[in-house]
C-alpha positions, -999 to +999 in steps of 0.1 A: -119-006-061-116-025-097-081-029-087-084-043-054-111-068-065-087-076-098-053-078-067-079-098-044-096-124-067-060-125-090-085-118-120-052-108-138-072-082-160-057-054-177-056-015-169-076-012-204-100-039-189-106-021-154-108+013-172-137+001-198-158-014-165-151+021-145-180+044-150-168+078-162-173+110-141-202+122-161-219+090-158-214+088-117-224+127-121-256+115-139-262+088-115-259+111-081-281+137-095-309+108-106-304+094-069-308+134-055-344+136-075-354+100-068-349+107-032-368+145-030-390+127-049-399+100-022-397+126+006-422+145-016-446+108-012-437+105+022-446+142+035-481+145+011-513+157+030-489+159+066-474+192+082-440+196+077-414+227+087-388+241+062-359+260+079-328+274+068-297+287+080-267+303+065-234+281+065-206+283+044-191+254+022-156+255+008-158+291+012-191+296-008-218+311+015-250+293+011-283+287+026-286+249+046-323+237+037-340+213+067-370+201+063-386+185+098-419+167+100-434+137+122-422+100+117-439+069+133-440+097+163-402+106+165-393+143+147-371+134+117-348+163+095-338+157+066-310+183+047-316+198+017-286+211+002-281+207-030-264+237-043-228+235-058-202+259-054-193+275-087 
């Protein structure tokens, strides 16, 4: 994307340059699993002191069986599921 913007706004900035304003992978790791929590987190808010429903079903994810975690609860009156699936093949 650095590129394209540098191409599209002829920024004429260096590979060095685009590479220093590029997160690394273990930041962008860092910043999906802070967005994972900060989301259970508000689902957690959302579903305090209301019924909820937790199901699970088994599915299979590049060729890793695992278990697909739903949870379904009642939203200004419509049924809304959210996935939890958080597990990472090894």
């Amino acid at each position: 994307m650095h590129v394209m913007l540098n191409i599209e706004m002829e920024l004429e900035l260096t590979d060095e340059q685009i590479a220093i304003a590029t997160p690394c992978q273990t930041t962008l790791t860092n910043w999906e699993y802070k967005l994972a929590a900060e989301c259970y987190l508000k689902l957690a808010k959302e579903l305090e002191g209301k019924p909820y429903a937790l199901s699970q079903d088994g599915a299979n994810k590049l060729g890793v069986d695992h278990l697909v975690k739903t949870i379904t609860f009642l939203h200004n009156g419509k049924l809304k599921h959210v996935a939890l699936d958080a597990e990472k093949p090894t």
